[in-house]
C-alpha positions as CSV (number, residue, x, y, z in Angstrom):
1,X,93.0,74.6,119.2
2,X,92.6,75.4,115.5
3,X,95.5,77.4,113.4
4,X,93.5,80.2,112.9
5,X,92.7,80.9,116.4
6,X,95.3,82.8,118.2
7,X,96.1,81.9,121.9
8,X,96.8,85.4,122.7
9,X,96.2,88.5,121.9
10,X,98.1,91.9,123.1
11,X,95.7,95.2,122.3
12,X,98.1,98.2,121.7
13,X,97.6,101.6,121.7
14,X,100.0,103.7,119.5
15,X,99.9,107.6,120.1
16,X,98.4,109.8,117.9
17,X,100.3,110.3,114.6
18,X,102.7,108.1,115.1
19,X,100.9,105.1,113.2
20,X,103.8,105.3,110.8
21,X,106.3,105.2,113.5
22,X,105.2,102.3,114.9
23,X,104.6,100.1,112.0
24,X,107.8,100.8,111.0
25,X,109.1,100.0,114.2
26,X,107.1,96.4,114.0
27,X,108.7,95.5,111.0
28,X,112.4,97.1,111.0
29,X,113.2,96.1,114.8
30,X,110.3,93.7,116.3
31,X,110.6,90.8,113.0
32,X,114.0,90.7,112.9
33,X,115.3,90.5,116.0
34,X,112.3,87.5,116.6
35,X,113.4,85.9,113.4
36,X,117.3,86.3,114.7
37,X,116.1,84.5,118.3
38,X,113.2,82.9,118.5
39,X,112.7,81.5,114.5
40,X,110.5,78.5,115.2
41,X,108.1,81.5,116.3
42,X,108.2,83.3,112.7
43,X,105.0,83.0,111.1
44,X,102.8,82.5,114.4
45,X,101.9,86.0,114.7
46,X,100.1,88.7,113.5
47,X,99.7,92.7,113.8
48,X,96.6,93.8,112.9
49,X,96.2,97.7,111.8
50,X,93.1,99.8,113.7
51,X,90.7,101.1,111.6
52,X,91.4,105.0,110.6
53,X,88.0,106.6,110.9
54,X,87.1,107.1,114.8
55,X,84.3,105.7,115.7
56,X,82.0,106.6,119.0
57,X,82.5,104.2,121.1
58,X,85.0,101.9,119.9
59,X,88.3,101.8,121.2
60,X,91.3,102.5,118.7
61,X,94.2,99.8,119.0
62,X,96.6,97.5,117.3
63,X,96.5,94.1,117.7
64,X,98.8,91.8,118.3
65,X,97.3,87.7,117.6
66,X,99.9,85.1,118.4
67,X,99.2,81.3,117.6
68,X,100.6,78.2,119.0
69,X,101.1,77.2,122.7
70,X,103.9,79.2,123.4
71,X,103.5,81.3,126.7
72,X,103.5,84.7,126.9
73,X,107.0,84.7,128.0
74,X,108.1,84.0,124.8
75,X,106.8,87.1,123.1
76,X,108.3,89.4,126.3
77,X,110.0,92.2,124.2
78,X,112.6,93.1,127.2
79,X,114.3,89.7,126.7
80,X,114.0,89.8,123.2
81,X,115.5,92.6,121.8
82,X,118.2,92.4,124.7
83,X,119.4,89.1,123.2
84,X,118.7,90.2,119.4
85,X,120.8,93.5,119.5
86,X,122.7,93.6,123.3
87,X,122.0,95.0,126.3
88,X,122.5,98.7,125.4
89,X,120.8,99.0,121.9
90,X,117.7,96.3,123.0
91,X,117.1,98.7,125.8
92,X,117.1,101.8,123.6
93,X,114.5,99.5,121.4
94,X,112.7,98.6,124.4
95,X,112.3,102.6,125.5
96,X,111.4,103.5,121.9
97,X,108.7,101.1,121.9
98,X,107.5,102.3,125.5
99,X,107.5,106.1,123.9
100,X,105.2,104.6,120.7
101,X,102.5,103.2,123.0
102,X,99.6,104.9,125.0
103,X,99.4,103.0,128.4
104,X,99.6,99.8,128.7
105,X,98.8,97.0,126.3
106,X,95.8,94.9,127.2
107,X,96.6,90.8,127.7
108,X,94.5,88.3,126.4
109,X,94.4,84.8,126.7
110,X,92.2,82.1,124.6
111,X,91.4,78.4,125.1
112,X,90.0,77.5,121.9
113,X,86.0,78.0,121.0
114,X,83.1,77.8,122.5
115,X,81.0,74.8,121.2
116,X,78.6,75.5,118.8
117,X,80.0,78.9,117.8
């Protein structure tokens, strides 16, 4: 599979207005604690942002893209921030992150291209 095609992708709805909340959240409490556990994982991902105007039709959500061969497990927040910051403070993390999203996030998995595409 090439670099630039991710193996997974995670859609993620954030509530409304917390935008802010959430990004902050990816970047104060999701990066480090994957850069503290799992480093030979830092740099394989990507959050993309939604776009802001809302559009008929289209479905508003952030997206996670994660490259590489590593399964899904790997990316499991539960086990993550349990192992990055204890069990009492990952599961306060955990429950924040719950309260942030809007349902559940949407799994995807790729196999590389289509031929000819």
């Amino acid at each position: 599979m090439a670099p630039d095609t991710p193996s997974l992708m995670a859609a993620t709805s954030v509530k409304r207005g917390r935008e802010a909340e959430f990004e902050d959240f990816v970047l104060s409490v999701i990066v480090p604690a994957s850069q503290r556990v799992k480093p030979d994982l830092d740099g394989s991902w990507r959050l993309l942002r939604p776009n802001e105007d809302d559009v008929e039709g289209l479905t508003r959500a952030y997206m996670f893209l994660f490259y590489g061969d590593a399964p899904w497990e790997e990316w499991d927040l539960e086990p993550l921030f349990r192992e990055a910051y204890g069990p009492e403070e990952g599961a306060r993390h955990l429950d924040h992150f719950v309260d942030l999203v809007e349902g559940e996030q949407t799994l995807y998995a790729f196999s590389g291209h289509v031929a000819g595409s």
